[in-house]
C-alpha positions as CSV (number, residue, x, y, z in Angstrom):
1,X,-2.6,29.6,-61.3
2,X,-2.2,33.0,-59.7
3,X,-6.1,34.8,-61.1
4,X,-4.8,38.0,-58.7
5,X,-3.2,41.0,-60.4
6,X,1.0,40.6,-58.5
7,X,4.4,41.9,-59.3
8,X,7.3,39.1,-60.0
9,X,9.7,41.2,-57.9
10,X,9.7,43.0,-54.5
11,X,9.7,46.5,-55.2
12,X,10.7,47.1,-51.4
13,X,14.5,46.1,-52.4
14,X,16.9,48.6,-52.3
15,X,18.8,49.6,-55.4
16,X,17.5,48.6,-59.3
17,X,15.3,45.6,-60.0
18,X,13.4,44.8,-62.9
19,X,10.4,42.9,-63.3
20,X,7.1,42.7,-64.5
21,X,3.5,43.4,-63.7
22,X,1.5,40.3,-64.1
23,X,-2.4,41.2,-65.1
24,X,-4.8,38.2,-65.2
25,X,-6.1,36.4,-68.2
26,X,-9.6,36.9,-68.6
27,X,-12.5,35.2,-71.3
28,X,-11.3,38.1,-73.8
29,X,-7.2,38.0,-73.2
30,X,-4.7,35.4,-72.5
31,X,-2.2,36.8,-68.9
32,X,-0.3,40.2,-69.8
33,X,2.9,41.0,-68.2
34,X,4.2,44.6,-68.2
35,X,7.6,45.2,-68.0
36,X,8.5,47.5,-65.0
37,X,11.4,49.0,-63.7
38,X,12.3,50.3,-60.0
39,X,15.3,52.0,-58.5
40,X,15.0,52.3,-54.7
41,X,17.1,54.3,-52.8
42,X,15.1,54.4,-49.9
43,X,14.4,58.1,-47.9
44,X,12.8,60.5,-50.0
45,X,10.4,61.2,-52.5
46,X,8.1,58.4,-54.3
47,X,7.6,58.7,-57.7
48,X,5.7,56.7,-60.8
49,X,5.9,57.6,-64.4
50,X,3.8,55.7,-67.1
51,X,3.8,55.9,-70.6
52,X,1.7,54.5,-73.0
53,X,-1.9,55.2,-71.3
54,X,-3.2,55.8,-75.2
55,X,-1.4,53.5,-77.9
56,X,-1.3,55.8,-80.5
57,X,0.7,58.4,-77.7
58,X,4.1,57.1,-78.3
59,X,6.0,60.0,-77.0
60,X,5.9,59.2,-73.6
61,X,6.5,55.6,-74.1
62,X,9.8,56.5,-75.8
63,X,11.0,59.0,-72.9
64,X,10.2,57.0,-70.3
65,X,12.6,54.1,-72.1
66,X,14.8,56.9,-72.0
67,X,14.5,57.7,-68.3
68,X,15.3,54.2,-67.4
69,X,18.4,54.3,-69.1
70,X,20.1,57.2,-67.2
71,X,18.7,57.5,-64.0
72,X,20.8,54.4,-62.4
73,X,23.7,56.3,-62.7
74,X,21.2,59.9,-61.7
75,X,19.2,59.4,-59.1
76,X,20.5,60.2,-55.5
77,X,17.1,59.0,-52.8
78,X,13.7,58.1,-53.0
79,X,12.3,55.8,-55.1
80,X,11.6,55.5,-59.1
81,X,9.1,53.2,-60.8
82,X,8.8,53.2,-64.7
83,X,6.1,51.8,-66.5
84,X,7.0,52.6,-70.1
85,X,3.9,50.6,-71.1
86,X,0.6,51.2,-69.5
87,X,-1.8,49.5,-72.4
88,X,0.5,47.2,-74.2
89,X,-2.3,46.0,-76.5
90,X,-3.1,49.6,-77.8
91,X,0.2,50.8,-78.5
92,X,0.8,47.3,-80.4
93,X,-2.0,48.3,-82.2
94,X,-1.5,52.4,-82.8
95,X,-4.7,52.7,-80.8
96,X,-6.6,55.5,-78.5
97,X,-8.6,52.8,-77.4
98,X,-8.2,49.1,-76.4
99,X,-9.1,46.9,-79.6
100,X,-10.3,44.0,-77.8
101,X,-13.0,46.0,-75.7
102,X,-13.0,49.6,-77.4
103,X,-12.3,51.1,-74.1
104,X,-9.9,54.2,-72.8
105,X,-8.1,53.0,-70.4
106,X,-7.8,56.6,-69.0
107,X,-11.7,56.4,-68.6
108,X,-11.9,53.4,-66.6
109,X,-10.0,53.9,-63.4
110,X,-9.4,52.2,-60.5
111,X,-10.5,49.2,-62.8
112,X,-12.5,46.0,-61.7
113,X,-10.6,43.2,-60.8
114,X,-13.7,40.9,-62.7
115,X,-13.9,43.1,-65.6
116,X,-12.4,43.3,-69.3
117,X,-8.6,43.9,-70.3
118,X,-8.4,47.3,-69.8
119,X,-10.6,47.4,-66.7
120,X,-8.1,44.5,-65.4
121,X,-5.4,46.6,-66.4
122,X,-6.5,49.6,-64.4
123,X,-7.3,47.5,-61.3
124,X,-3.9,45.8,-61.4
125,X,-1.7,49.3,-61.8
126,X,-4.8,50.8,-58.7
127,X,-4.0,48.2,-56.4
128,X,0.0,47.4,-56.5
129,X,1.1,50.2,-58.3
130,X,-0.6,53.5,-57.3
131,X,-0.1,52.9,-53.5
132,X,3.6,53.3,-53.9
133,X,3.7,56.1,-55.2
134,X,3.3,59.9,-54.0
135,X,3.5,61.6,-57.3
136,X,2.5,60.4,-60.3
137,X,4.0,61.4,-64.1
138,X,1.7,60.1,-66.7
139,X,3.4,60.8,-70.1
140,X,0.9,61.3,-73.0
141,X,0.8,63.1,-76.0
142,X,-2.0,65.2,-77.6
143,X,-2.5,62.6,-80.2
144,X,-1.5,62.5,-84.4
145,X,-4.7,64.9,-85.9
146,X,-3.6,67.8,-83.6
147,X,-0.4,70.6,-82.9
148,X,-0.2,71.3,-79.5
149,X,2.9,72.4,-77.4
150,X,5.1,70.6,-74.6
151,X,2.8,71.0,-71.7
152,X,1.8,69.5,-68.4
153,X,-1.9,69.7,-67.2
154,X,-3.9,69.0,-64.9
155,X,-7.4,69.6,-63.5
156,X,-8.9,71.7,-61.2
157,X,-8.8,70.3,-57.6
158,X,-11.2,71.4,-55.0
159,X,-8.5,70.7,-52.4
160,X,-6.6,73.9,-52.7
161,X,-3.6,72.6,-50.7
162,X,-3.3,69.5,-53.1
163,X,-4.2,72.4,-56.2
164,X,-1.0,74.0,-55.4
165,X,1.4,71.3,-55.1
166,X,0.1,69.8,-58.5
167,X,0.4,73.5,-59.4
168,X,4.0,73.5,-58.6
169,X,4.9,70.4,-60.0
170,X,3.2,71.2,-63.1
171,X,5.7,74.2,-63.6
172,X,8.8,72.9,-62.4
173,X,9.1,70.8,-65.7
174,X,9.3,74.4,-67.2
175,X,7.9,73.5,-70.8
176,X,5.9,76.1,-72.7
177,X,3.2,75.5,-71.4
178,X,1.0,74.6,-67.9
179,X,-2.7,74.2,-68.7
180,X,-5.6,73.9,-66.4
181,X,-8.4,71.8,-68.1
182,X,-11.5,71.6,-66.9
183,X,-13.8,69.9,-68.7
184,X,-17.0,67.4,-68.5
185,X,-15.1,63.6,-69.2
186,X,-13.6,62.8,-66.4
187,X,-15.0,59.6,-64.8
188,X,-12.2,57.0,-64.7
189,X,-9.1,59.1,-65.4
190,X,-6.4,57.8,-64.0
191,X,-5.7,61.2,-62.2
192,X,-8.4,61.6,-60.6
193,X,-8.3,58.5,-58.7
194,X,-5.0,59.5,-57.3
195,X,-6.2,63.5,-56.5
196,X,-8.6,61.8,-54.7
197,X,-6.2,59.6,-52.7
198,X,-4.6,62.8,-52.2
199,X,-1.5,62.4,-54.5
200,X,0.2,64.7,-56.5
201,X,-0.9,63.8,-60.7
202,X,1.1,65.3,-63.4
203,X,0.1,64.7,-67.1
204,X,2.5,65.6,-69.9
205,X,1.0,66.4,-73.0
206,X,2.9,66.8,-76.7
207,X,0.8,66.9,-79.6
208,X,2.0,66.5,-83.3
209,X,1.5,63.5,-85.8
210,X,5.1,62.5,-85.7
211,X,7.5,61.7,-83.6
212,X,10.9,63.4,-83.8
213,X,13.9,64.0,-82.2
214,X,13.8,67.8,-81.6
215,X,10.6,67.1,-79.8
216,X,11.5,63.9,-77.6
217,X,14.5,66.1,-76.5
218,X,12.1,68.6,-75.3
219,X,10.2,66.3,-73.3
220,X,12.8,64.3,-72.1
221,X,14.4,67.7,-70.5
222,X,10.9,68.6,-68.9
223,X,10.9,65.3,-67.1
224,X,14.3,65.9,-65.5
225,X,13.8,69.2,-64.8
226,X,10.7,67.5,-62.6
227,X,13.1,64.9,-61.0
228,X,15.4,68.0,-60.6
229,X,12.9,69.5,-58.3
230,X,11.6,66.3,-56.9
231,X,15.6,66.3,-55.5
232,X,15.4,62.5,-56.9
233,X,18.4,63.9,-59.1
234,X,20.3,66.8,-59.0
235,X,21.4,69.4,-61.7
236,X,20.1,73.0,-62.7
237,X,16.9,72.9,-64.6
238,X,16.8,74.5,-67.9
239,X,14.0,75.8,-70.0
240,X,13.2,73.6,-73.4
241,X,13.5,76.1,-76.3
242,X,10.3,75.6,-78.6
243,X,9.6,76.9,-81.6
244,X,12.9,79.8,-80.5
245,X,10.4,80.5,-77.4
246,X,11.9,80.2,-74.1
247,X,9.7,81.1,-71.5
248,X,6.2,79.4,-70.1
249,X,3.1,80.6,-69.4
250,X,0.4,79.4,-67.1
251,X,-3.1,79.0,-68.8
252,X,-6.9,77.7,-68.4
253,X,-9.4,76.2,-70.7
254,X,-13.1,75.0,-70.7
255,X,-15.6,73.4,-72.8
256,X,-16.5,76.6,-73.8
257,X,-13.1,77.4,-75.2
258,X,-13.4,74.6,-78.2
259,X,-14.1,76.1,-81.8
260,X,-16.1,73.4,-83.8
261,X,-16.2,72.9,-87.3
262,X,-20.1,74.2,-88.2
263,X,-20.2,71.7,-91.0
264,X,-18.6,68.8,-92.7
265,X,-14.9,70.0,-94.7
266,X,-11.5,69.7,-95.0
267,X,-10.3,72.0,-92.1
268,X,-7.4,74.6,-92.8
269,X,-5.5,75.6,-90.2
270,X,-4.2,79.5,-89.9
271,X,-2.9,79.6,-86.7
272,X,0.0,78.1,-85.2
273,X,-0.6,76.6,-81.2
274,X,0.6,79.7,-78.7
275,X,-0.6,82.3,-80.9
276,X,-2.2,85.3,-79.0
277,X,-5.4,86.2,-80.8
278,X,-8.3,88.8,-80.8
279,X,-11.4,88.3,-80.7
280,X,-12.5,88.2,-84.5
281,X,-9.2,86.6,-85.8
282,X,-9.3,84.1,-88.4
283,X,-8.4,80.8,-86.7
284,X,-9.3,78.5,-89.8
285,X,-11.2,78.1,-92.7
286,X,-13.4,75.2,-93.1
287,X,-13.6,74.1,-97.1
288,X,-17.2,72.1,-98.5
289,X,-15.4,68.6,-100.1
290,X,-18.6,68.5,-102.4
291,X,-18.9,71.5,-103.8
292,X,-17.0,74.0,-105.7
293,X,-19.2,76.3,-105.6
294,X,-19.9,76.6,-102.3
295,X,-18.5,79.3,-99.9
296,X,-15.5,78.3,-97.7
297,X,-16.8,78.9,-93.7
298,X,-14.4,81.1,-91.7
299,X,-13.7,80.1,-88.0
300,X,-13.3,83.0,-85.9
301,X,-11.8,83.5,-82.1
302,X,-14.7,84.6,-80.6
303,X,-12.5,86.2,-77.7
304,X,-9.1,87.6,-76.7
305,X,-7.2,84.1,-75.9
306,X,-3.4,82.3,-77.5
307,X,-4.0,78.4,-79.4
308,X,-3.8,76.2,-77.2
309,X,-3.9,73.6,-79.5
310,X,-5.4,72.9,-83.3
311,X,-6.5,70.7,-85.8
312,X,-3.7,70.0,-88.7
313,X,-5.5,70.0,-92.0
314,X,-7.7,66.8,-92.0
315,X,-11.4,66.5,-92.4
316,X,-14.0,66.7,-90.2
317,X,-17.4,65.9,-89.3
318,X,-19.8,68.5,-88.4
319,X,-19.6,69.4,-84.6
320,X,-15.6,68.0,-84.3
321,X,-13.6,69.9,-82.5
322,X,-10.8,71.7,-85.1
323,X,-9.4,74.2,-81.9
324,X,-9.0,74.9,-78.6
325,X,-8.5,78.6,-76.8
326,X,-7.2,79.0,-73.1
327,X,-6.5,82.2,-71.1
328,X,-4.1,83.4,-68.2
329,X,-5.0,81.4,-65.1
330,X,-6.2,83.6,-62.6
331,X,-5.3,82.6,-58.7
332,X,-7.1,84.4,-56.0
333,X,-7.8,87.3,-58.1
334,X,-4.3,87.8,-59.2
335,X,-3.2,86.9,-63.0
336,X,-0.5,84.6,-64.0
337,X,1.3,84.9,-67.0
């Protein structure tokens, strides 16, 4: 029995193939094969996309099915791998996390070859995978409790050559958004391995708790405006409309930039994601659950900043996040908007 991580097809052959990735059993999960797809058309650019890094992220799952369905008759050079289905167990599941270990995959790259399912996972797309590629899309969404607009992000890279290109990729899928994040939890995401092998990392985000037809069609139009520029397919890129809002704007958040709830409460949202607000501007109210007496707790922009993303009305746990503010980026002391 094969115990290494191995593909059942050559991904070197020209033209389509289809196969699987073949991730060892292990003393907590019996052999997992993920389905792959490749179209090779030899010179030119090399791209993977992934879906399904989170289970309960189904958008990108769904457009990456979608990608593999047109781009045979697309796609002019270079080469194209899908991988619809990064964490098969999670999705199966509705999952963040992996249920068999609890784990984010997206927290535990490059893997160990020796370790749990998701670790093995990780190690198996790091080591066959990853090395094909030059660019990387990994198609998530923001997850069910939250709104949040079609976006890409990405982090801040010290390399500033590699900073611009993932810059520049990030806005050529022209969605409403292109949002630097920096914050603390990085070890083990996926992107960050691949930033430091020097790769250009791209992660879609789409938040919303369902999953609708308006909004796939946005997202599926961001990823071929990428592939557009890529010159893996050709066309004129166009920009999604969302929410009757053309244009895009570059932003930048921090872990200073989250508004959390003071208390426990049902969270009320008042603002809508891409709103520009003051400082002072009511962003939510936070209602007691036990109390009817008790006073209703305002949540306040504490600066000039737009929504980046917010809680929709659920409750929460004292210290929970309920919002998140970002700004204009500012590159070498010149603002973009």
């Amino acid at each position: 029995m094969n115990q290494a991580p191995h593909l059942t097809f050559d991904l070197d052959k020209p033209g389509m193939s289809t196969g699987h990735l073949v991730v060892p059993q292990g003393a907590d999960c019996k052999e997992l094969s993920l389905p792959v797809f490749s179209l090779n058309k030899r010179k030119g650019p090399r791209l993977l996309v992934t879906g399904g890094n989170h289970g309960n992220e189904l958008e990108g799952v769904l457009v990456a099915r979608r990608l593999i369905e047109w781009l045979p008759e697309a796609q002019i050079c270079g080469r194209v791998i899908v991988l619809p289905v990064l964490n098969p167990l999670a999705v199966e599941a509705c999952s963040r996390n992996t249920p068999l270990d609890g784990l984010n995959l997206n927290r535990v790259f490059p893997g160990r070859a020796d370790g749990s399912v998701t670790e093995r996972i990780a190690d198996a797309v790091s080591r066959l995978l990853l090395p094909m590629a030059d660019t990387i899309f990994d198609l998530h969404s923001f997850g069910p409790p939250w709104d949040f607009p079609p976006a890409t992000t990405t982090h801040p890279i010290a390399d500033t050559d590699l900073m611009a290109k993932t810059m520049k990729m990030a806005e050529a899928f022209k969605l409403p958004m292109t949002l630097v994040w920096e914050y603390d939890d990085t070890a083990g995401m996926f992107d960050i391995v691949a930033q430091n092998q020097g790769k250009v990392f791209v992660c879609a985000e789409f938040g919303g708790g369902t999953v609708g037809a308006a909004n796939l069609a946005i997202y599926e139009a961001g990823v071929r405006n990428a592939l557009i520029a890529l010159g893996l397919v050709e066309g004129k890129a166009e920009h999604p409309t969302f929410r009757q809002e053309k244009s895009g704007q570059i932003l930048e958040t921090n872990p200073s930039d989250e508004l959390k709830s003071p208390a426990r409460g049902i969270f009320e949202p008042r603002r809508s994601v891409l709103d520009e607000v003051k400082r002072g501007d009511l962003i939510g109210i936070l209602h007691p659950i036990d109390s009817l007496s008790a006073a209703s707790v305002d949540i306040r922009a504490p600066t000039r900043s737009t929504v980046c993303a917010i809680r929709s009305g659920a409750h929460v746990d004292a210290g929970e996040e309920v919002a998140m503010l970002a700004r204009p980026l500012k590159v070498s002391g010149m603002e973009c908007a």
